[in-house]
N, C-alpha and C positions, 0 to 999 in steps of 0.2 A: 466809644462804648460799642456803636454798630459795629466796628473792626474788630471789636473784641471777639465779639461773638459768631462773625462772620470765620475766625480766624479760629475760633474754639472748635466748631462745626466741622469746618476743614480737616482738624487735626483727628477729633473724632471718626470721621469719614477714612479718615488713616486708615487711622488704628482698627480699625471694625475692616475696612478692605485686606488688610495683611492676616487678620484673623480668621477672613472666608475660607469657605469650604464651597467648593464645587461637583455635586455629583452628580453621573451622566448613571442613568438606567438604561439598559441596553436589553432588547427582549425583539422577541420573535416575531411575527405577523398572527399566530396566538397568544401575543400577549404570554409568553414563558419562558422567563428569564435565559438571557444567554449567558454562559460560563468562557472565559478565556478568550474574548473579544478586544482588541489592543485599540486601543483610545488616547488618540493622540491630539494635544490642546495646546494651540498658537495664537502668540499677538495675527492680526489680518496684515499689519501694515509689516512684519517681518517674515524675513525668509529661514530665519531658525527657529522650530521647537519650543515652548517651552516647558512642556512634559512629555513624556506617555508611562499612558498606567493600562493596565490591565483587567477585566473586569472578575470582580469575585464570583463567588457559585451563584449566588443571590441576584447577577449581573449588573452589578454596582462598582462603577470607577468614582474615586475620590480625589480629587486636587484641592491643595494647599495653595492658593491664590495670595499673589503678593501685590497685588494693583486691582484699580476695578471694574477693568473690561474696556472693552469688548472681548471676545474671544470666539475661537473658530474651530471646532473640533473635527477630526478625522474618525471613523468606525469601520478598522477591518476586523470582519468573522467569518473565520472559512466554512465556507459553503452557500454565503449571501454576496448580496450586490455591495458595493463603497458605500458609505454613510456620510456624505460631508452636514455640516448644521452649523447656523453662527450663533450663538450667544450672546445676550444683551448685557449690558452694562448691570454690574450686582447682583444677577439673576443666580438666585443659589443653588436649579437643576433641572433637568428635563427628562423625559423620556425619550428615548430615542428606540424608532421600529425597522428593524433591519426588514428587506425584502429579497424574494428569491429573484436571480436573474439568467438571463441567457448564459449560457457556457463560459463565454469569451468575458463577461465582466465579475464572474461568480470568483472572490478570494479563494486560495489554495495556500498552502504551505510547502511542499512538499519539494517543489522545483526550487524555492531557495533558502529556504530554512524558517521563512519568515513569512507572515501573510501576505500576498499581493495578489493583485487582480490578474488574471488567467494569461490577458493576455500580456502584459508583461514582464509574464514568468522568463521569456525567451525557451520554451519549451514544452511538450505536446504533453494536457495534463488531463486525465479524465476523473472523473470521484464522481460518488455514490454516498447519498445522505442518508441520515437515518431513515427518514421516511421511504425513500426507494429500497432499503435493505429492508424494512419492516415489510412491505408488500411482497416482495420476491421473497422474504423468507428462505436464504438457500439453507442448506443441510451443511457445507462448507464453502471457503472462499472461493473455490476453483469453481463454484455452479455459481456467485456473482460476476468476476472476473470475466468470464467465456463471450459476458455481454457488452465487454468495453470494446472500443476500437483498436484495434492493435494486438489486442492479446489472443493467441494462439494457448490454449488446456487441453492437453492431453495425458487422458484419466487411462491407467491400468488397469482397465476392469469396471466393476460398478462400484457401489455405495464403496469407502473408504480404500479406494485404490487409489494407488498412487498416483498424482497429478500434477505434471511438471508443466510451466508456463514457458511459453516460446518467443519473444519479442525481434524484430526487426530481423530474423534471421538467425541469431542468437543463439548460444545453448542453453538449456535448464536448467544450467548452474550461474547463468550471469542476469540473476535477478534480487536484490537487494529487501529482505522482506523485516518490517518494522513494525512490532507490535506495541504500543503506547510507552515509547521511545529506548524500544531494546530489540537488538536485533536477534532474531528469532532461526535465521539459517544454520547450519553447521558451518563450521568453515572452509571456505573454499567452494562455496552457495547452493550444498544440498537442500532443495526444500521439495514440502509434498502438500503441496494447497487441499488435496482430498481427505484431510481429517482437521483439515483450521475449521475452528466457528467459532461465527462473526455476531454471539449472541450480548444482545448489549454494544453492536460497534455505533458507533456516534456516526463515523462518516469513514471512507474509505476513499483514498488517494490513490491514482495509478498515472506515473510518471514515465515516458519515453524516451528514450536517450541513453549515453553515456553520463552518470551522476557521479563518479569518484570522488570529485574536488569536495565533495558537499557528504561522502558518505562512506568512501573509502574500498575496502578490496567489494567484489562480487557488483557491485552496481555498474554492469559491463555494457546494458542495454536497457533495463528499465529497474526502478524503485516501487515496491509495495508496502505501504504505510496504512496502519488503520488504530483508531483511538476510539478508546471506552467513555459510550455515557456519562457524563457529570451530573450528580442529585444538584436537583435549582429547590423546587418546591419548599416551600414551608412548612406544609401539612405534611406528613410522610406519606409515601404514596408506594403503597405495595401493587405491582401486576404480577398476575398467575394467567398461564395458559396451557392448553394440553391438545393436541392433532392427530390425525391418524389417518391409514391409507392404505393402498395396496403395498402386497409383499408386506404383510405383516407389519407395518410401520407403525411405531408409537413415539411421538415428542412429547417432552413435558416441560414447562421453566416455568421460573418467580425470578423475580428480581423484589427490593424495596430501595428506595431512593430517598433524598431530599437535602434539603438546607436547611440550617437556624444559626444565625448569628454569625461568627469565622468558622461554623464546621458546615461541612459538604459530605453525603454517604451514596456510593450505589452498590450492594450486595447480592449476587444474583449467581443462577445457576440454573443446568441445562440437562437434562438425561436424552436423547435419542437412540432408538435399536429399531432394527429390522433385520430379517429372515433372508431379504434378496431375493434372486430369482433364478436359482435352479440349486443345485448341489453346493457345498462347501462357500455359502456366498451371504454369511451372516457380518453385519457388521452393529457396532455400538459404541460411544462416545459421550461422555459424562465429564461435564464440564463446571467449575466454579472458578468466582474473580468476586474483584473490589475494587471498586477507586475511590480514596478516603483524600477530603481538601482539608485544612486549616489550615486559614489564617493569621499569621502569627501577629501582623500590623497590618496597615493600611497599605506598605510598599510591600512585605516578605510574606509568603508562602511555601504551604507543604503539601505536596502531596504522595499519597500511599499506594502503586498499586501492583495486581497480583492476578494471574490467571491461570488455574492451570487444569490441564484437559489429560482423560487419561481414555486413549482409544483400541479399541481390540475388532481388526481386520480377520474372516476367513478369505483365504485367496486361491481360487481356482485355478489362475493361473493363464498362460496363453493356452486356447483347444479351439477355438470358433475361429476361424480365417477367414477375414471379408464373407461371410455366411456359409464358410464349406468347416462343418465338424471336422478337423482333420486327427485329432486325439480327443480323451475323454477330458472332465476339467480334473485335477489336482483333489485329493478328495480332503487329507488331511492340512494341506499346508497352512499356516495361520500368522500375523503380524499383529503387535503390540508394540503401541507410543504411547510413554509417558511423559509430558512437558510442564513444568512448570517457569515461570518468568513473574521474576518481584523486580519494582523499581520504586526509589525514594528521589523527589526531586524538588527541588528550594529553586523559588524564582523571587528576583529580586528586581523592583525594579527602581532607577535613578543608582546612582545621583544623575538628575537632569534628566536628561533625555538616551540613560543607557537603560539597560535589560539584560539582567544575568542569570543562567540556569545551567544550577549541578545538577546531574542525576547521578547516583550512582545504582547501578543495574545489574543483573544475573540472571543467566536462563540455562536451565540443567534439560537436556535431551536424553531420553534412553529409547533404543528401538530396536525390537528382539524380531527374528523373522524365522520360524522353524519350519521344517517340511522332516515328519519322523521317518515316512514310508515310501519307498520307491515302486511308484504305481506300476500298472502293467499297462502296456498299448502307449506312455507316455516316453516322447524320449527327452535322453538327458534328464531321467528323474533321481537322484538321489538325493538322501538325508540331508539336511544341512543346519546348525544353529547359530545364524549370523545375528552377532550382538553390539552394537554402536551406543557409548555413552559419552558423552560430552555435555562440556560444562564452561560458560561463557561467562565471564566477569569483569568490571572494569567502575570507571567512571566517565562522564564526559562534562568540559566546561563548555559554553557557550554565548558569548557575548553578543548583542547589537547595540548599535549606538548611530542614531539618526542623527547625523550631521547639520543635514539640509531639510527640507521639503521635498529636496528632490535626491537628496544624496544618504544613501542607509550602508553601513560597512557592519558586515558578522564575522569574526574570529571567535575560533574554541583548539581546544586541545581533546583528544580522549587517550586512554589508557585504558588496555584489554588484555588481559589472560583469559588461553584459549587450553584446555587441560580435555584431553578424550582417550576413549579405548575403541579402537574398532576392528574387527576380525571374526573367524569363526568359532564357538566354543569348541568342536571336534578337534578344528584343529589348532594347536596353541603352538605359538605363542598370540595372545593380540598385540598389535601394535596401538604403542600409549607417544602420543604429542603432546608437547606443550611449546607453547610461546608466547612468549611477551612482545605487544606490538604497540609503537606508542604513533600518533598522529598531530601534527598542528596545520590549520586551515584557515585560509582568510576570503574573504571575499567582499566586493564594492559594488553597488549597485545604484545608477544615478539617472536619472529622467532629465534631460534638459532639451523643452520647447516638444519636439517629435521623436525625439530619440531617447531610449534605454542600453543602458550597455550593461551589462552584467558581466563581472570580471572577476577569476577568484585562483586559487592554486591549494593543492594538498601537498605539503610534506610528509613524508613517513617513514617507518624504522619498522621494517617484518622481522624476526626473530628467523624466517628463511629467505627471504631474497634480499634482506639488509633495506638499503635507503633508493627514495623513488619519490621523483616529483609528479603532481597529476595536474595541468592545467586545464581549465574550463575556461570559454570567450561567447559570450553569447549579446546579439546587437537587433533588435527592436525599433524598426523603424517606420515610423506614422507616412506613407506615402500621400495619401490621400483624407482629406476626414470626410467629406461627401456629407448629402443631403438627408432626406426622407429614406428617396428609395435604395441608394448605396450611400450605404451610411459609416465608409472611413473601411480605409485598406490601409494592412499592415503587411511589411516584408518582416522574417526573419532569418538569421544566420546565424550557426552556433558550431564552435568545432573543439572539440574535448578528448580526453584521455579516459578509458576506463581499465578497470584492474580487477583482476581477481588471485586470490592466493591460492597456493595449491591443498589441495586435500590431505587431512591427518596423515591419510595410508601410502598418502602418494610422497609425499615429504620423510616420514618417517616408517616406512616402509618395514615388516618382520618377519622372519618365515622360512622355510625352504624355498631357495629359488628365488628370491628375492631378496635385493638388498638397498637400502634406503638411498636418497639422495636429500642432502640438507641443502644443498647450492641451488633447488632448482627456482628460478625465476619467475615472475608474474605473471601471468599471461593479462598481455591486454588488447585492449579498443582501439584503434587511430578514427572516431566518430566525426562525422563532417552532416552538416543536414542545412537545407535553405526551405523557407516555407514561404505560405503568402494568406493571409485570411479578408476577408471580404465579411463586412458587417451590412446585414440588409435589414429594411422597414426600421429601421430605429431604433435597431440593436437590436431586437426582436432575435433576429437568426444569424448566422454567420456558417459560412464554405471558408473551409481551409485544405487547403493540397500544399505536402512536404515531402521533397526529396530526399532519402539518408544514406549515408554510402559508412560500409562499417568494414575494417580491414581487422579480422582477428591474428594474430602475431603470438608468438610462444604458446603455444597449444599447448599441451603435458597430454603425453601418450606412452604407453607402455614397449620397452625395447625389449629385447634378450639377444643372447647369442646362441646362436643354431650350435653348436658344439657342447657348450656346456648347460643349457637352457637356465641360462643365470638371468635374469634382467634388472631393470629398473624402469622410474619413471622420468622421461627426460622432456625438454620444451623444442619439440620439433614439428611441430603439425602449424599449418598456416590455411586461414578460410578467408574468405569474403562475401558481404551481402550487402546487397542495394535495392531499394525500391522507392515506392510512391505510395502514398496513404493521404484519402480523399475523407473529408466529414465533412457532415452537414450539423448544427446542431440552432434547436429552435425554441422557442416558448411563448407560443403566439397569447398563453393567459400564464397567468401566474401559478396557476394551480397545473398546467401542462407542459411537458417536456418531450423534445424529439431528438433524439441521438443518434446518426447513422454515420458509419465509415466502411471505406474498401482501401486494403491494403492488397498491392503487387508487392513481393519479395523473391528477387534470383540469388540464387545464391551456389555457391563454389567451391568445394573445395581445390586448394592452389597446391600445399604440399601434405602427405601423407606417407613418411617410408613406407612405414611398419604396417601397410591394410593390411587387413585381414582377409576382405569381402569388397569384389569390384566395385559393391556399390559405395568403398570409403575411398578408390583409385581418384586422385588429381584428376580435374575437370568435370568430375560429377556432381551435381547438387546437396546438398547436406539433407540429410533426414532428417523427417515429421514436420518440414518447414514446408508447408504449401505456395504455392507462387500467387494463388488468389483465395483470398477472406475477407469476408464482411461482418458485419455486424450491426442490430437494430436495436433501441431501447424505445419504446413511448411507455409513458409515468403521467397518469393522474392520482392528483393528491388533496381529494376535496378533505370538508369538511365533514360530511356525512360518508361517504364509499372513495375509494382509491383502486387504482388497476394498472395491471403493468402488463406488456407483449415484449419479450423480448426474444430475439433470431437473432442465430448466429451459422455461419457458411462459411463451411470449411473446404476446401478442394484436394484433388489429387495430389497426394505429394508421395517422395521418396520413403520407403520404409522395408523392413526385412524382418523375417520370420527369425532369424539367425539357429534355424536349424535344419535346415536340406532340405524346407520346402518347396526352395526356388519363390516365393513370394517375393513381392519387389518393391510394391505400395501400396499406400492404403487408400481406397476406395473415397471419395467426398461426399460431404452430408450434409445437410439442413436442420437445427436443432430449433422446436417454436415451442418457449416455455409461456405460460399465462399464469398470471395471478390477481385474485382479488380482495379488498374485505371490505364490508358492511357493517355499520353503528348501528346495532337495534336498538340499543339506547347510548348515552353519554358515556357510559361505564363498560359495557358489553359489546363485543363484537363479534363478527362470527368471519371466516374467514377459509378460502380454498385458494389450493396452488396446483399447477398439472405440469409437468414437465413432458416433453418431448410429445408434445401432443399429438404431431402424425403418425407416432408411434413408428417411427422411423429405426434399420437396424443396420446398422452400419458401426467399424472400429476406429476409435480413437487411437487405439495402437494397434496393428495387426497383431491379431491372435487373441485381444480381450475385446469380448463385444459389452456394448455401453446397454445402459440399462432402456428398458421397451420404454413405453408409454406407464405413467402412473401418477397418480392424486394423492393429494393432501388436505383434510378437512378440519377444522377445529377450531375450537372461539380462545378468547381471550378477554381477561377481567381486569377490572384496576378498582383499587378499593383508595381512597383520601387523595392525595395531591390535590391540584387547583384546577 
């Protein structure tokens, strides 16, 4: 009879164990809710998995438990430290508090598609959280960006000029830019960071390197990634605010957020204008988005989302030369972007221990550039109405599947048509591209004892240079773990291929005097780099100094023949850049942050037929790359006030007037932005930004000088949330 019952009990115990439910809440160090947190739950005594799940808006992971424990769960969330936590026997759920950590152990995504800790990503990753974005406040991506390590912004002028990023030596066109998983470049990697905003970004990834394997053509030297707020709240939670400043400056935005149940919302939108500072120097940008979640079950997900900014540039032009007026500015000329980017994306996750996500995505670019009047005293001034429209579309799949504890493998596929017009309206015809370009991608990643090896290849099929493999090898190795005060050195090595396609006009070329080339080939990266990072006081801070040596090959530059002045675009230009890039980064509290790097970069050009201008002759340096830059971030992020100082140093580097000035470089500068804000109550905030506060005047590009000294002042509200 005792055995009966001892035996009914038992069975009971089963059956109720196979029935459990396990959920882990996953929330901030303010207690608010994390969204998209990957929570991964294992027997202790086994080396494989036996789920991961993903946390909903609400920050809620669910497991379906077939036994009754113990168990031992993983929490990566980018932009926090590792979560490990063991769970007891039956125990139905816990809270679990992520916390902010030093650089080196703070999760990212960016470097391998998947969450991991910074340092082995096997690659140099800098990101900017919400909170740091909310204090700095910039007007676009290229005024946060300026403050990372490594990156080189140079802006055309002021408010909404043009603002190309310059990486390891790199050109402007070999930087990868991804806005909540759609890539936002033109193709063949035009981008202009001086009219992006970053209102509503969650967090902001900035990756170094050659990335192809992992992202395909234009990721030739660095990856920019940035993702839109998720609604957590339950209560809905509307913020409105409004600023204002010199040069006529007026911001305004709302957003409304929240969660209930499987749905997640955030709605939000952005008006900025200002006057600028002198003639023809007005700009304005008017921005809306959404990120909509549900739920469909406990493993499938959907979500909605959409941004789209519509900006209108006046542009003076080059006239200010390193401080000599040498022409008036441009009085008429004017630039208009309209962007919009929608994406739909299903994540799935299991069976077991996979994770699957479709997006399919589109981003439509239009950018009109007129100049009606040919000024007097200006040269080279005539008419012009350059029109660029393009329109990017596709899908992409994405697999991971956590093999091990120590062993994660990701494979996807994508699928893109690239459809544009670009040319002058004067003079017609434009030239219109299309191509179908398809991608398959794998990659292995496995920690075993001290070592990481990161191992991966891209397949692919361009619709112009046909098929091309992209290898990536990168090796993470624990040399030392050390004590208190030096607390674990790591080496790393990584040697990669990067690629970029060639441009609409340069492929498909129209016009008099020109005639297309469909054959032309990729230009890419031979990327080699070795690092070393040194972890002090107990992870506390970390020094890291990396070597990169980058061999650019198939250049595309324009030919003709002196006879008949017929040309084309052909892959004949060959560069090289190398240097050293030193950071320091720290957090000696939780609530402070210290970020500093210096970058040396030499760089070369090897072959050049067709210069134009001594300064593009074999053996000279490449332009707007300086050979010394640094960069400062310090960020406090209390609870009552927060404040950010960031500097950035730029030096002398190569540059030209490219009109008979005889100018040859541009001058080096010191840029010290501040910002602050203040809770005068829970709900209200008041809040100032000052840029370039020595009021420094120096060019970003010879011939546009950057904007003087100028403030920003204005509160902000939030009505409900928690």
């Amino acid at each position: 009879m005792r055995f009966s019952r001892v035996f009914s009990c038992f069975i009971l115990l089963l059956a109720a164990a196979s029935a459990a439910e396990l959920k882990i809440k996953v929330v901030d160090p303010q207690s608010a809710a994390l969204a998209g947190a990957q929570v991964t739950l294992s027997d202790p005594a086994e080396s494989t998995p036996t789920e991961v799940v993903t946390t909903s808006a609400e920050g809620v992971a669910v497991f379906h438990l077939t036994g009754i424990g113990p168990y031992r769960i993983r929490v990566l969330a980018p932009g926090f430290a590792v979560h490990d936590a063991d769970i007891p026997s039956l125990q139905k759920g816990i809270t679990v508090t992520l916390w902010l950590a030093a650089a080196s152990e703070t999760v990212v995504v960016t470097a391998t598609r998947t969450p991991v800790p910074s340092a082995a990503a096997g690659a140099n990753v800098e990101s900017l959280s919400h909170g740091q974005l909310e204090v700095m406040h910039p007007v676009a991506a290229g005024d946060a960006l300026r403050f990372l390590a490594g990156a080189i912004v140079n802006t055309n002028g002021r408010r909404g000029g043009i603002a190309s990023l310059f990486v390891r030596g790199g050109d402007s066109r070999y930087n990868k830019v991804i806005v909540d998983d759609v890539t936002i470049n033109d193709p063949g990697g035009t981008f202009d960071f001086g009219v992006l905003p970053l209102t509503e970004a969650d967090r902001l990834e900035f990756v170094r390197g050659a990335q192809s394997t992992l992202y395909g053509s234009d990721a030739m030297t660095s990856v920019v990634q940035v993702w839109t707020r998720t609604g957590s709240t339950l209560v809905p939670e509307l913020r409105f605010g409004a600023d204002g400043g010199t040069f006529n400056t007026a911001n305004g935005y709302i957003s409304l957020a929240g969660a209930r149940g499987r749905f997640d919302y955030n709605l939000f939108g952005d008006q900025f204008n200002t006057s600028g500072d002198g003639p023809n120097d007005d700009y304005s940008n008017s921005l809306q988005g959404g990120n909509l979640g549900v739920g469909l079950n406990d493993r499938v997900s959907l979500r909605l989302r959409a941004r789209h900014s519509n900006a209108f540039t006046q542009v003076p032009g080059e006239w200010n030369f390193n401080g000599q007026p040498l022409m008036p500015p441009d009085s008429d000329q004017w630039q208009r972007q309209n962007n919009l980017l929608t994406s739909a994306q299903l994540t799935v996750a299991g069976p077991s221990r996979w994770q699957h996500r479709l997006t399919g995505f589109e981003y439509h670019h239009q950018r009109t550039n007129v100049d009606s009047v040919a000024d007097p005293g200006r040269v080279f001034d005539s008419p012009f109405h350059a029109f660029t429209s393009i329109n990017r579309a596709g899908f992409e799949y994405q697999g991971d599947y956590l093999q091990r504890n120590w062993a994660r493998a990701t494979l996807g596929y994508e699928f893109e048509d690239e459809n544009g017009f670009v040319g002058d309206l004067t003079f017609p015809p434009l030239t219109h591209g299309l191509r179908l370009n398809h991608a398959l991608y794998a990659q292995e990643m496995f920690t075993l004892e001290r070592i990481t090896v990161v191992a991966g290849a891209r397949f692919l099929h361009n619709a112009t240079f046909g098929n091309k493999a992209v290898p990536r090898v990168a090796l993470v190795l624990q040399a030392r773990k050390g004590g208190q005060t030096f607390s674990g050195t790591r080496l790393r090595f990584s040697y990669a291929t990067g690629i970029k396609e060639a441009r609409l006009e340069e492929s498909f070329a129209s016009g008099p005097g020109i005639i297309p080339n469909p054959n032309l080939k990729a230009e890419d990266n031979r990327a080699f780099e070795a690092g070393i990072q040194q972890d002090l006081l107990g992870g506390k801070y970390a020094f890291t100094a990396t070597y990169y040596n980058n061999l650019f090959r198939d250049q595309i530059d324009f030919t003709f023949d002196q006879n008949t002045f017929i040309g084309q675009y052909e892959n004949i230009n060959k560069s090289m850049a190398h240097g050293a890039e030193v950071e320091f980064h720290g957090r000696p509290w939780s609530r402070l942050s210290l970020d500093a790097g210096y970058s040396y970069t030499s760089t070369q050009t090897l072959e050049q037929p067709f210069a134009f201008d001594d300064l593009h002759q074999p053996g000279r340096p490449l332009l707007r790359r300086p050979k010394h830059s640094g960069t400062l971030l310090l960020t406090y992020l209390g609870s009552r006030w927060g404040g950010n100082l960031g500097a950035s140093f730029v030096g002398r580097r190569p540059d030209s007037d490219f009109l008979g000035f005889g100018i040859d470089h541009a001058a080096g500068y010191v840029r010290v932005d501040i910002g602050g804000w203040y809770a005068l109550t829970p709900r209200i905030t008041a809040y100032v930004n000052v840029e370039n506060v020595a009021n420094q005047h120096y060019n970003e590009v010879v011939g546009y000088p950057a904007l003087g000294a100028n403030f920003r002042a204005g509160m902000r509200f939030r009505i409900g949330g928690e």
